[in-house]
Legacy VTK file of the C-alpha trace (Angstrom):
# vtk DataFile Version 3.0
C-alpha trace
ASCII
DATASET POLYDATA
POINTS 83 float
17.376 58.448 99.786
20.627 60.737 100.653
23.661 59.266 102.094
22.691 61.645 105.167
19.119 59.596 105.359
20.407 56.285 105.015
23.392 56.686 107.742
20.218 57.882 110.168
17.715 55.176 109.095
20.990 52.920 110.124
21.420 54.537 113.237
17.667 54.654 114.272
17.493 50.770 113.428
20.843 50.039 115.868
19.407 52.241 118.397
16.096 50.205 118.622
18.019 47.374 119.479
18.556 46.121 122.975
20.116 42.549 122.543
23.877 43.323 122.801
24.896 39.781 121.400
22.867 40.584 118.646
24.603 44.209 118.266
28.147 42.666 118.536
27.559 39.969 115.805
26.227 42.758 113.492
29.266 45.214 114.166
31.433 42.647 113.158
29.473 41.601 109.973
29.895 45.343 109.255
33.590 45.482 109.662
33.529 42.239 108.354
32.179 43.867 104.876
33.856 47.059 105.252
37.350 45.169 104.919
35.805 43.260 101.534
33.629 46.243 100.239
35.440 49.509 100.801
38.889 49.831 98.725
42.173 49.635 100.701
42.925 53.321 100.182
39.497 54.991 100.794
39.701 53.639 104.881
42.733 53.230 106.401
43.836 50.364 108.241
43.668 52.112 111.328
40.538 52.872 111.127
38.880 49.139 110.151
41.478 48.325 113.632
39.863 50.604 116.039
36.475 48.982 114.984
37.833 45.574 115.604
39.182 47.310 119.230
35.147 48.253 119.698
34.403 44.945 119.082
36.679 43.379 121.088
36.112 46.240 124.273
32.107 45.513 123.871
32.473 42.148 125.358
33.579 43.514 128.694
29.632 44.731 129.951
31.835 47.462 132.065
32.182 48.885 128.881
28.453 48.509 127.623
26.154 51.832 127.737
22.494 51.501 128.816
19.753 51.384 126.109
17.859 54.601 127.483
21.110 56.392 127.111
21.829 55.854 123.848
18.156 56.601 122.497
18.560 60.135 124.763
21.389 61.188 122.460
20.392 59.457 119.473
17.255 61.684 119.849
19.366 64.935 120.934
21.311 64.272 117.565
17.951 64.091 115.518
16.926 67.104 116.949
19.704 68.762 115.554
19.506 67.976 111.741
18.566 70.082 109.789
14.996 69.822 107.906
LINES 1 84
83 0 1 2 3 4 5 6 7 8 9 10 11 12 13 14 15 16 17 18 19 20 21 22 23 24 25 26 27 28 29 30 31 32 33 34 35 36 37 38 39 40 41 42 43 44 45 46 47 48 49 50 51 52 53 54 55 56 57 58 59 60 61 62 63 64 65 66 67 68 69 70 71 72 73 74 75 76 77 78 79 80 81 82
């Protein structure tokens, strides 16, 4: 499987989820392992901090975007690959 696949296999998977406690625990386990996995120089700082802002902004639901919405792009953006 391509690095391409695998990113929308990931994507697909996050999209079929509706729990957003569930979806907040797992986007911090992800940062959580970026910070330990990924070497210092290959993602900057800033980057690994605007996740931890994402985190941090998902707890306010003003901030949260429906389910239905997120499947109507994540399909738009399937749509577009190529193959």
């Amino acid at each position: 499987m391509t690095t391409v696949e695998i990113k929308g296999n990931f994507l697909n998977f996050l999209a079929s989820i509706e729990d957003s406690s569930l979806l907040k625990k797992m986007l911090a386990t992800c940062i959580e392992i970026a910070r330990k996995e990924i070497k210092s120089d290959s993602m900057p700082p800033e980057i690994l901090d605007e996740l931890e802002e994402a985190v941090r902004r998902s707890c306010d639901e003003a901030n949260l975007i429906p389910h239905e919405d997120v499947q109507n792009e994540m399909t738009k953006w399937l749509k577009g690959l190529p193959g």
